[in-house]
BANUKOL-859315 format. One record per residue (C-alpha): x, y, z. Coordinates in steps of 0.5 Angstrom, whole numbers, padded with zeros to 4 digits, always signed. Layout:
<pts>
XYZ/...
</pts>
This chain:
<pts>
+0000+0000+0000/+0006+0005+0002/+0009+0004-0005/+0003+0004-0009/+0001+0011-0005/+0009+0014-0007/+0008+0012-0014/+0000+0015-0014/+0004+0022-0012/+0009+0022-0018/+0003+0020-0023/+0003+0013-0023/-0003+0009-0022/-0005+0002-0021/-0009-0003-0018/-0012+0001-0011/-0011+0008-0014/-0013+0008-0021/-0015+0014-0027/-0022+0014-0028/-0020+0016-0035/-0016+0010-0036/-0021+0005-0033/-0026+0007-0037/-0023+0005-0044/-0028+0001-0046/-0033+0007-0047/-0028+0011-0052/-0025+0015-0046/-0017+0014-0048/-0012+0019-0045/-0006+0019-0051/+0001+0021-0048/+0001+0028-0053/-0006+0030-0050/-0008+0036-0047/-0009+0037-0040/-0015+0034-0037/-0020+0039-0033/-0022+0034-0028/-0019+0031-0023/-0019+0023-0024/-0015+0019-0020/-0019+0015-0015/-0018+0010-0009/-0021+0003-0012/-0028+0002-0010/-0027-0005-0008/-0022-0004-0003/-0023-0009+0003/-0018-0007+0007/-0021-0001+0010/-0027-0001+0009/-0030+0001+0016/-0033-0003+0021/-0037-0002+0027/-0030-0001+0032/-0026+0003+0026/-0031+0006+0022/-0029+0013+0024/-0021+0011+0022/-0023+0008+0017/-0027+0014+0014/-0021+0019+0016/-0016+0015+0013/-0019+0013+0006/-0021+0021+0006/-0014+0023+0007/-0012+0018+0002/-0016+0022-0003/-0014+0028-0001/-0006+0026-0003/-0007+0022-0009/-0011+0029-0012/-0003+0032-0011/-0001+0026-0015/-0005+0028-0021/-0004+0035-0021/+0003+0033-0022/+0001+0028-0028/-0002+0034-0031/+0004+0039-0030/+0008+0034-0032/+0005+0032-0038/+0004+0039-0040/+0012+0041-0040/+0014+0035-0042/+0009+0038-0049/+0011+0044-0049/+0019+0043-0048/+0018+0037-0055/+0023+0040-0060/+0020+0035-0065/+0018+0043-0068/+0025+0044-0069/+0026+0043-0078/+0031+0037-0079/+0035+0037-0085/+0032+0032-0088/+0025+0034-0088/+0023+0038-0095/+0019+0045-0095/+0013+0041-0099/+0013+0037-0092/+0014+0042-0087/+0008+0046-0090/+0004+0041-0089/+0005+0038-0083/+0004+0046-0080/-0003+0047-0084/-0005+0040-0081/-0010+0043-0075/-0008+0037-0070/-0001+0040-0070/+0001+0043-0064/+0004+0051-0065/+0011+0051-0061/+0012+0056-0056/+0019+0058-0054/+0015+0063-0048/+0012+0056-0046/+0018+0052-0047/+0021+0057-0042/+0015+0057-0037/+0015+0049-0037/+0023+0050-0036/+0021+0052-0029/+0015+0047-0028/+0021+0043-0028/+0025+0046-0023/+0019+0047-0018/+0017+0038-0020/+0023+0036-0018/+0023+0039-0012/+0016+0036-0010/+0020+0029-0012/+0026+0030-0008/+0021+0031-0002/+0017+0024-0004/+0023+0021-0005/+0025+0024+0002/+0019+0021+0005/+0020+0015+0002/+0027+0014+0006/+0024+0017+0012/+0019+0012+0013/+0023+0006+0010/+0028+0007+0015/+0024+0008+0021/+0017+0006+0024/+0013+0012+0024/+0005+0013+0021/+0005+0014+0014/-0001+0017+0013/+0001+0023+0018/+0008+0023+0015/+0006+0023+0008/+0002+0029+0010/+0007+0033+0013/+0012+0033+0008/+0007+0034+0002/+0003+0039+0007/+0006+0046+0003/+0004+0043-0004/-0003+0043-0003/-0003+0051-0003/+0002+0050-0010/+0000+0045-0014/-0007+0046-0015/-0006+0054-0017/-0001+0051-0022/-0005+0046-0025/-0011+0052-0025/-0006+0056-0029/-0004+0051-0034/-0011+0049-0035/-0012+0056-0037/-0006+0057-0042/-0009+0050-0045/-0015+0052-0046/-0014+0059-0048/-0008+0058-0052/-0004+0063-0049/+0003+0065-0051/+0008+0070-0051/+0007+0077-0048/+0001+0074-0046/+0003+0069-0041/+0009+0073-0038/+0002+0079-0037/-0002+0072-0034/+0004+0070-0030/+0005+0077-0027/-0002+0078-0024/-0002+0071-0021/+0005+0074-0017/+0001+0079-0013/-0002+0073-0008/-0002+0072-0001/+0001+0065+0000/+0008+0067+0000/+0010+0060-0002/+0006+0061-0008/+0008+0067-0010/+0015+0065-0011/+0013+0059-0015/+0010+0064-0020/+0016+0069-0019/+0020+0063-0021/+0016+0061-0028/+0016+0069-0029/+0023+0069-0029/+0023+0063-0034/+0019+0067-0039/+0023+0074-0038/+0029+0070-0039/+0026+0069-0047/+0024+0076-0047/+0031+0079-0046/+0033+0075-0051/+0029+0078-0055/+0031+0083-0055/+0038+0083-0054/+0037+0081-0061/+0033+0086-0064/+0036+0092-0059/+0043+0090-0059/+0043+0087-0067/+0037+0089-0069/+0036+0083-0071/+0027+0081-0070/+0029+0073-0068/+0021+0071-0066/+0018+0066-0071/+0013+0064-0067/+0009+0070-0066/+0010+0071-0060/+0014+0077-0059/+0011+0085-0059/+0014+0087-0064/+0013+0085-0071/+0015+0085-0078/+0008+0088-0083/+0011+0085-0089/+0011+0077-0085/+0004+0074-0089/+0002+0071-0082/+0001+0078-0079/-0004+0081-0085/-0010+0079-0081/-0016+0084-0080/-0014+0087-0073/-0010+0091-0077/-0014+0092-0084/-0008+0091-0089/-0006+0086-0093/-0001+0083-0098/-0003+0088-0104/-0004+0094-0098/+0004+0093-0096/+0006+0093-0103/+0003+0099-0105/+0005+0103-0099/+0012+0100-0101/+0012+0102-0109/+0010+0110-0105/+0016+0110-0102/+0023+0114-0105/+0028+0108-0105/+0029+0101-0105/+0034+0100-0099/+0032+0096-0095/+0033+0100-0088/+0029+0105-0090/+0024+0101-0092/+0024+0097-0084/+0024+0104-0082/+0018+0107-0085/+0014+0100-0086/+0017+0095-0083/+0015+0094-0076/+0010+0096-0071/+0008+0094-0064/+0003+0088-0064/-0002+0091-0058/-0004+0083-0056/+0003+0081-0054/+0005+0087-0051/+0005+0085-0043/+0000+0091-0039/+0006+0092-0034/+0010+0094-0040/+0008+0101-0042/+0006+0103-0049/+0012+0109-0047/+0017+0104-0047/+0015+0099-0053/+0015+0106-0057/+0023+0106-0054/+0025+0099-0056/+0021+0098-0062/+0025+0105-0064/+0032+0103-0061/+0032+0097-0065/+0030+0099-0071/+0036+0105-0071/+0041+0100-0069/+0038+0096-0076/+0039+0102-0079/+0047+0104-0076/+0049+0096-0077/+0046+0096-0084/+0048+0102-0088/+0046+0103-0096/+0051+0102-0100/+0052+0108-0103/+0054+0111-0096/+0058+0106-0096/+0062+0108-0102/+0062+0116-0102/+0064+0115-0094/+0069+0109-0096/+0072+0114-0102/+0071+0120-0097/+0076+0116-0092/+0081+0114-0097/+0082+0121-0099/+0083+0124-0092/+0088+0119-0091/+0092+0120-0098/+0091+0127-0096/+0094+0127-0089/+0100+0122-0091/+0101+0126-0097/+0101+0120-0102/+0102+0123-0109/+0101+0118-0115/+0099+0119-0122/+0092+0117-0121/+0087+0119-0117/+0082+0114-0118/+0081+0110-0111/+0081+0102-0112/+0074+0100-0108/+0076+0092-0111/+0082+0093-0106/+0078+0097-0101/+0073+0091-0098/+0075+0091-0091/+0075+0099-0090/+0067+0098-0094/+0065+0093-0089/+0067+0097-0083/+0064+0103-0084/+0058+0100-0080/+0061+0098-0073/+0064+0106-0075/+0057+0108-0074/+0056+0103-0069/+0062+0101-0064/+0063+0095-0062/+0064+0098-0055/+0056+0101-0055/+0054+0095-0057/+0057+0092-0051/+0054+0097-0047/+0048+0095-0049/+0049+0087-0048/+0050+0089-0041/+0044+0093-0039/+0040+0087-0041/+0045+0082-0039/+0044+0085-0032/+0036+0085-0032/+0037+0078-0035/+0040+0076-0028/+0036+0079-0023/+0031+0074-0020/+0025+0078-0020/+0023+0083-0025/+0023+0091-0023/+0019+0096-0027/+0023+0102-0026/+0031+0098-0028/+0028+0096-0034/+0024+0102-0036/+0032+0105-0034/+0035+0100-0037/+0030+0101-0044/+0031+0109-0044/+0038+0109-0044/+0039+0104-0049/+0035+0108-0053/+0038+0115-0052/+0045+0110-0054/+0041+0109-0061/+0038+0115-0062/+0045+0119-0060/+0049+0115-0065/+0043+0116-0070/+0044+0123-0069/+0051+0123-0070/+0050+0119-0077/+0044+0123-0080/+0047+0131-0077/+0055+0131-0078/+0056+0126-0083/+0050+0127-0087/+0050+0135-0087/+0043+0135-0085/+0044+0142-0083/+0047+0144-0089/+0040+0140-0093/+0036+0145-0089/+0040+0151-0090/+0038+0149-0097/+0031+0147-0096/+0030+0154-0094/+0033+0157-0100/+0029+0154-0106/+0023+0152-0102/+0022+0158-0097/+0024+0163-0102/+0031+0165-0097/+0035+0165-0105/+0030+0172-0106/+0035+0174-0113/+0035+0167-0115/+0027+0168-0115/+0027+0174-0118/+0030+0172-0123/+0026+0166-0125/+0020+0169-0125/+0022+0176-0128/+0025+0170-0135/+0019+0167-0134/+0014+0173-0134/+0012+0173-0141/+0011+0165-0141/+0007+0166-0135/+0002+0171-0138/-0001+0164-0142/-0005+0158-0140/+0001+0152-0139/+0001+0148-0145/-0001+0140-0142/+0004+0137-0145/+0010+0142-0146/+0009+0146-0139/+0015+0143-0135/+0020+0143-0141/+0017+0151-0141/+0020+0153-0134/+0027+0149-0135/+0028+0154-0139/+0028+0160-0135/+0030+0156-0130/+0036+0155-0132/+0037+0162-0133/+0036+0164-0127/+0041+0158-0123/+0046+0161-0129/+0045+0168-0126/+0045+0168-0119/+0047+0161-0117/+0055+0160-0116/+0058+0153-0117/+0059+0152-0110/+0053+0151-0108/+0053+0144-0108/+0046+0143-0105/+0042+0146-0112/+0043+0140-0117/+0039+0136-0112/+0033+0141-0113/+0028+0140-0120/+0022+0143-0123/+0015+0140-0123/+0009+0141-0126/+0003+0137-0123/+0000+0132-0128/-0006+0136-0132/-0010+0130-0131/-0011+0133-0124/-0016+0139-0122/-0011+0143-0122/-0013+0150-0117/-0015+0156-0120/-0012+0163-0119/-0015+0166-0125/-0023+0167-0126/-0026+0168-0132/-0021+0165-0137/-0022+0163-0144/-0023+0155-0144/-0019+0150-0146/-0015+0151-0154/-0013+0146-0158/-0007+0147-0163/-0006+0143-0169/+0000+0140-0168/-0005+0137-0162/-0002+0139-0156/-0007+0143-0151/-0008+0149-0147/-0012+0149-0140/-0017+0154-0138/-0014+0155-0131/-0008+0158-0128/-0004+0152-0128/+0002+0156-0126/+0001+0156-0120/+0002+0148-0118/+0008+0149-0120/+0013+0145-0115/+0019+0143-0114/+0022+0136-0111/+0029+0135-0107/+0033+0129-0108/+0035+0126-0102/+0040+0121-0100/+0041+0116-0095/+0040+0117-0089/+0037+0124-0089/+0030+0120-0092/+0029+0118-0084/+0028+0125-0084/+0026+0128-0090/+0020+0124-0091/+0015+0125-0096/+0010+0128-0091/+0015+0132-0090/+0017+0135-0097/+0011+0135-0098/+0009+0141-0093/+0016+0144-0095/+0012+0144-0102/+0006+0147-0100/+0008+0153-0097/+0013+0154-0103/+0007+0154-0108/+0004+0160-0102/+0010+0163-0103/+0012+0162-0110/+0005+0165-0111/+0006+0171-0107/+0011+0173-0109/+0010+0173-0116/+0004+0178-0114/+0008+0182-0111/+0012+0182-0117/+0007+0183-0122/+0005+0190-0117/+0011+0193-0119/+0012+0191-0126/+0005+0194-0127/+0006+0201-0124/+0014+0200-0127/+0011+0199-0135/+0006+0204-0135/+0010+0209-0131/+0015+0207-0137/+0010+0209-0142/+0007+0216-0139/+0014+0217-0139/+0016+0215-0146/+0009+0219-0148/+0011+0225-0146/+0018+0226-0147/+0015+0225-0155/+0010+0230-0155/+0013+0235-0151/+0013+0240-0156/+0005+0239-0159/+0000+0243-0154/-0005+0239-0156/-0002+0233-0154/+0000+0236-0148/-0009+0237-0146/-0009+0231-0148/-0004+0227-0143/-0006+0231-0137/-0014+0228-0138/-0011+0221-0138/-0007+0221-0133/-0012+0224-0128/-0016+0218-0131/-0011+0213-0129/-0009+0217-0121/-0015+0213-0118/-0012+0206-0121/-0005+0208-0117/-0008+0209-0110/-0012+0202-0111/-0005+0199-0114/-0001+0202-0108/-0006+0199-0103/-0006+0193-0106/+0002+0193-0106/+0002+0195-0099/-0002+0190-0096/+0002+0184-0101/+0009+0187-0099/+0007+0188-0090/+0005+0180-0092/+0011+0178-0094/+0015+0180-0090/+0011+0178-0084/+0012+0171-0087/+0019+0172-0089/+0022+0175-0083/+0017+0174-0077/+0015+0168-0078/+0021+0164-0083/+0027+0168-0080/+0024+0167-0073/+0023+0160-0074/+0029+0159-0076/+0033+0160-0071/+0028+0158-0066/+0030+0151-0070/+0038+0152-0071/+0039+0153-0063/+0035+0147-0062/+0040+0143-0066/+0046+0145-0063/+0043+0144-0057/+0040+0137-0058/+0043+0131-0059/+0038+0125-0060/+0035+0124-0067/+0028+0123-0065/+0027+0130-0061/+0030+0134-0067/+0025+0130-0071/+0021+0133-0066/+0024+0140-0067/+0024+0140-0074/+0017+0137-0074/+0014+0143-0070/+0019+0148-0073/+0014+0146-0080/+0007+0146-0076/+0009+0153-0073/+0011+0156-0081/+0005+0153-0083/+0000+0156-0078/+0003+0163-0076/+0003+0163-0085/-0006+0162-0084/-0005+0155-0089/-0009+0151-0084/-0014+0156-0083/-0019+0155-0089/-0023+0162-0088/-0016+0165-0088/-0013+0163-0094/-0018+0163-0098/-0018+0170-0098/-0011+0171-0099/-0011+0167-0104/-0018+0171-0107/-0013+0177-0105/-0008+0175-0110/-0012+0173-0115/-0015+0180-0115/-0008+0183-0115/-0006+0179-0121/-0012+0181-0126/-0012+0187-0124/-0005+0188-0126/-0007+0185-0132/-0013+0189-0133/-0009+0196-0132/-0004+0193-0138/-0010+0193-0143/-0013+0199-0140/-0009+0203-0146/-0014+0200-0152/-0020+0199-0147/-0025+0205-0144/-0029+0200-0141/-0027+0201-0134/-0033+0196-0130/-0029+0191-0129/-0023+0195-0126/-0028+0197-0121/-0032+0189-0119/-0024+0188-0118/-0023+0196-0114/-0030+0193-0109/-0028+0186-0109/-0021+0187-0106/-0023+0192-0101/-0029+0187-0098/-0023+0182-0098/-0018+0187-0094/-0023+0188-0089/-0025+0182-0088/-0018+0179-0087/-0016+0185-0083/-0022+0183-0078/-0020+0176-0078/-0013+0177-0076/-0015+0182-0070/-0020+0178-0067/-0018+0176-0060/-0018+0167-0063/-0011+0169-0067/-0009+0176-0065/-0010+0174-0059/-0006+0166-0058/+0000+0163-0058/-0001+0161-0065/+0002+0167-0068/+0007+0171-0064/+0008+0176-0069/+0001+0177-0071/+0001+0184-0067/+0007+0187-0070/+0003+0185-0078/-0003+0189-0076/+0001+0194-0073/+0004+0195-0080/-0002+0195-0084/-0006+0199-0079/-0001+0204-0077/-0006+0210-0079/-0012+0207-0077/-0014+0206-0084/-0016+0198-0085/-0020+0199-0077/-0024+0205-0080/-0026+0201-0086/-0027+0194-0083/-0032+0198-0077/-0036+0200-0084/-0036+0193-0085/-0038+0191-0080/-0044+0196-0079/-0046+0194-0086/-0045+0201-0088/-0043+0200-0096/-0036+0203-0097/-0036+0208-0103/-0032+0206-0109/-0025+0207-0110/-0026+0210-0117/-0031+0214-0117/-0028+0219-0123/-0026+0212-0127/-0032+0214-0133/-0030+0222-0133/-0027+0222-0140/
</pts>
């Protein structure tokens, strides 16, 4: 009976301690060695046991005792289970051999009875071990003990087994749980982390203990991928996970294959890591254990994708930085040879060092150590890993910093940015659009527009820009396709003409799409996104647009002032002429004042925004660079440099802009109106574009001066904008007419005097 019960303990049933399960073979009930984890207990005290069925003298004993017997053996079958699921879960057979063909493997994982393997499991089985073992040690120890000396065997048994019966059942209720809801990864190490907070202590060390087992997984996880950058996760299991893996292309995120692959073919360049860093890995919210802040998960999803950055450099750096190497070290040695060609076959090992250049092995070891150190401590404490997290990721951040500012020149790139895209290269722009003037004056052709501005673009770059400015080969033209709608900023424009040769002009001014587009090497295309450039595009076709307006203001004052000149200079000596002229220009003197209000307000604009709101910003930006060294905080910066131009200049304020661009619309014909004023006396529409640009005015100037904008943070410098264009209390006057619905009067009431 000793022997029999020993045995029952360690999960071995016989003929007085049976499986239920097992006696019951003949109705289909079969317990096979890979089954899962049986939710009910089965292992019972035979029913025809004699010797301890109670009698009259020893029915109490009896009773006593068989009920003990029941109450020991539930521990035997518990440790059969526990046992049964580690020895599951610790089965390598997943493993691929060498001998067994894909065709096979695909099969066997597509077969539903297959078991999905587990490393998080596998590891947590590792501890059930551990904690099974010691419940045999004291088996085996009660064993001896009873073997060597006369003692009761049930009290003894229950003595030495005492402290399992607050273990082993709350272990079986754990396994049952991961059993049946299939619980894996991050997942388990989150159940296993709420079990910890118990009363029991001897409980709580036991589930400390498995919890341990599972961390040693995660910290080997991302050793590889934050030391690496390396996503070792075959399973799944992981919180970080690749979006190309076909596994994860599942509803919860709304993507598929066809999804990713449009997003690929969207983006700039092929390379690989920049690829991984826009698209490539995003954090999986299920497997991301509650204890672990999102705050955290961002840090280690950025820290490994900047290490598989820094590790895995495009090979265009990898060439220019290994010819940029030679160079300096010719230089520096003073080799001179009669060729100054450098031999990249003979240069591997230089090529192939530039990665741990940008990472060195140092670092790398830092980074190993913090998580070795984590690794080895026997309980999980939140604020050393969130440490622990927080500096590796400054480590990756730093030298990513160091890679994409100093050895990238980005602030060289956004000195450049500046100049062609928010107009700080003012002659060079000048120039362009005084070559381009007369071809502006025309609708684009569809089909020759673009090759139409390489022209007086060139010009331009020939006339101002020096040839040591390197940054202007990366800047090109664009014309928006006219298969587009394109915005108007001219109304009532003769439609669409065809040529005979076929080609075709459209009815809008598509010169005002115009565009340009920056080239962009790696790794500046970490930080110089498409929804970057994008921005920077916008506010250029606002400002490229303004300053054209301006443009035409004088150019329109500067022609007509040239042929009153002309005029008089040529009939100075005919009287007739002479009472002639004067009339005329008491005609055109109302055109003037319009014109200057016009100029007035479109030069106050652009200098607002050129001067208190590009030059500020800017520097705001160039002490945040000196300042910062960590990438993703200039990313920050940069991105709020950005916001701020685009909202101190209304761009994001519908209402606003939609006036100003009523307001350079207007500008614009009436420039054009005022040049055909010569063969024209029909001054009507002169005084639709007079009234229209003064309601305009007025309501831009109420906009602005209303406390939402003037105000706010959001435009520091609005004040100082109001005050230059109501510094004679001018606008306030007319917009108060406004207001009060009291009608101005025209602006040119003499225009029908002859």
């Amino acid at each position: 009976m000793l022997h029999e019960l020993l045995l029952a303990l360690v999960g071995y049933t016989g003929d007085l301690i049976i499986d239920e399960r097992e006696h019951h073979k003949s109705l289909g009930i079969h317990l096979s060695p890979d089954a899962t984890v049986s939710d009910q207990r089965s292992f019972k005290l035979a029913s025809d046991i004699s010797f301890i069925d109670p009698s009259e003298r020893v029915s109490y004993e009896c009773f006593w005792a068989r009920d003990l017997i029941d109450r020991l053996i539930t521990l035997g079958f518990y440790y059969r289970e526990l046992d049964r699921f580690a020895t599951i879960s610790r089965n390598l057979s997943w493993v691929r051999s060498a001998d067994v063909s894909p065709l096979d493997r695909s099969s066997e994982l597509s077969n539903p009875k297959t078991e999905k393997p587990s490393v998080y499991r596998r590891a947590i089985a590792n501890g059930l071990v551990e904690i099974l073992s010691v419940y045999r040690s004291a088996v085996l120890q009660i064993e001896q003990k009873l073997l060597s000396e006369t003692i009761p065997i049930l009290a003894t048994v229950t003595q030495g087994l005492n402290k399992f019966f607050v273990i082993l059942p709350p272990l079986y209720e754990l396994v049952l749980e991961i059993e049946r809801d299939d619980i894996r990864g991050g997942q388990l190490l989150n159940l296993l982390h709420k079990r910890c907070h118990c009363g029991v202590p001897e409980l709580q060390a036991c589930i400390q203990r498995l919890l341990w087992h599972g961390h040693q997984v995660l910290y080997n996880q991302l050793a590889s991928w934050m030391v690496y950058g390396i996503l070792q996760d075959q399973h799944g299991e992981f919180f970080i996970r690749s979006t190309f893996r076909q596994e994860d292309q599942d509803v919860e995120y709304g993507s598929s294959i066809s999804d990713t692959s449009e997003k690929l073919s969207r983006m700039s360049t092929d390379d690989t890591s920049l690829t991984d860093w826009h698209l490539g890995f995003h954090i999986f919210l299920d497997m991301l254990p509650e204890y672990i802040h999102m705050r955290v998960a961002e840090s280690i999803l950025f820290a490994g994708k900047a290490i598989r950055v820094l590790r895995n450099p495009s090979p265009a750096f990898q060439f220019q930085d290994a010819v940029y190497n030679q160079q300096t070290k010719k230089g520096s040695q003073k080799i001179h040879g009669s060729s100054g060609h450098v031999p990249i076959q003979k240069e591997p090992l230089g090529v192939k060092m530039i990665g741990e250049e940008l990472l060195p092995q140092a670092e790398a070891d830092k980074i190993e150590n913090m998580l070795l150190d984590l690794k080895e401590s026997l309980e999980f404490h939140k604020r050393s890993f969130e440490c622990s997290v927080d500096s590796i990721r400054a480590v990756a951040a730093s030298h990513l910093w160091q890679l994409v500012v100093v050895r990238a020149d980005l602030n060289g790139h956004l000195k450049a940015l500046k100049d062609y895209f928010l107009l700080a290269k003012g002659d060079f722009f000048q120039c362009f659009l005084e070559e381009s003037r007369q071809l502006m004056r025309l609708p684009p052709r569809q089909s020759t527009a673009e090759a139409d501005l390489m022209v007086p673009f060139q010009l331009a770059a020939i006339k101002t820009i020096s040839e040591e400015d390197k940054y202007f080969s990366r800047v090109s033209l664009r014309m928006p396709s006219f298969g587009i709608t394109v915005k108007s900023s001219q109304v009532d424009l003769p439609k669409t003409k065809t040529y005979i040769d076929g080609s075709s002009e459209t009815s809008l001014d598509g010169w005002d799409g115009i565009a340009l587009e920056y080239s962009v090497d790696w790794p500046l295309q970490l930080f110089f996104t498409q929804e970057v450039l994008s921005k920077y595009r916008r506010i250029f076709q606002y400002l490229l647009r303004l300053k054209r307006t301006q443009m035409e203001l004088e150019k329109s004052w500067a022609s007509v002032m040239h042929q009153d000149h002309t005029d008089f200079a040529k009939h100075r000596n005919d009287r007739m002429n002479c009472s002639i002229s004067q009339p005329r220009r008491q005609r055109f003197r109302p055109m003037w004042h319009v014109r200057e209000h016009m100029a007035f307000l479109i030069r106050n604009l652009q200098f607002y925004i050129q001067v208190d709101v590009i030059e500020s910003q800017w520097n705001v930006l160039q002490s945040h660079i000196q300042d910062s060294h960590d990438f993703t905080e200039l990313v920050g910066f940069h991105q709020e440099y950005l916001s701020a131009l685009i909202s101190q200049s209304f761009l994001d304020i519908g209402s606003v802009s939609r006036i100003l661009d009523s307001i350079m619309t207007l500008c614009l014909q009436f420039c054009w109106n005022i040049e055909n004023q010569e063969s024209s006396q029909n001054t009507s529409e002169l005084e639709r574009i007079t009234e229209e640009f003064n309601k305009k005015s007025n309501s831009l100037y109420t906009i602005l001066r209303s406390s939402r904008l003037a105000g706010s943070q959001r435009a520091p410098f609005l004040r100082r904008f109001l005050l230059r264009m109501n510094f004679n209390s001018f606008f306030e006057a007319t917009a108060r007419g406004v207001l009060n619905v009291v009608r101005p009067r025209p602006s040119l009431p003499v225009l029908n005097q002859q």
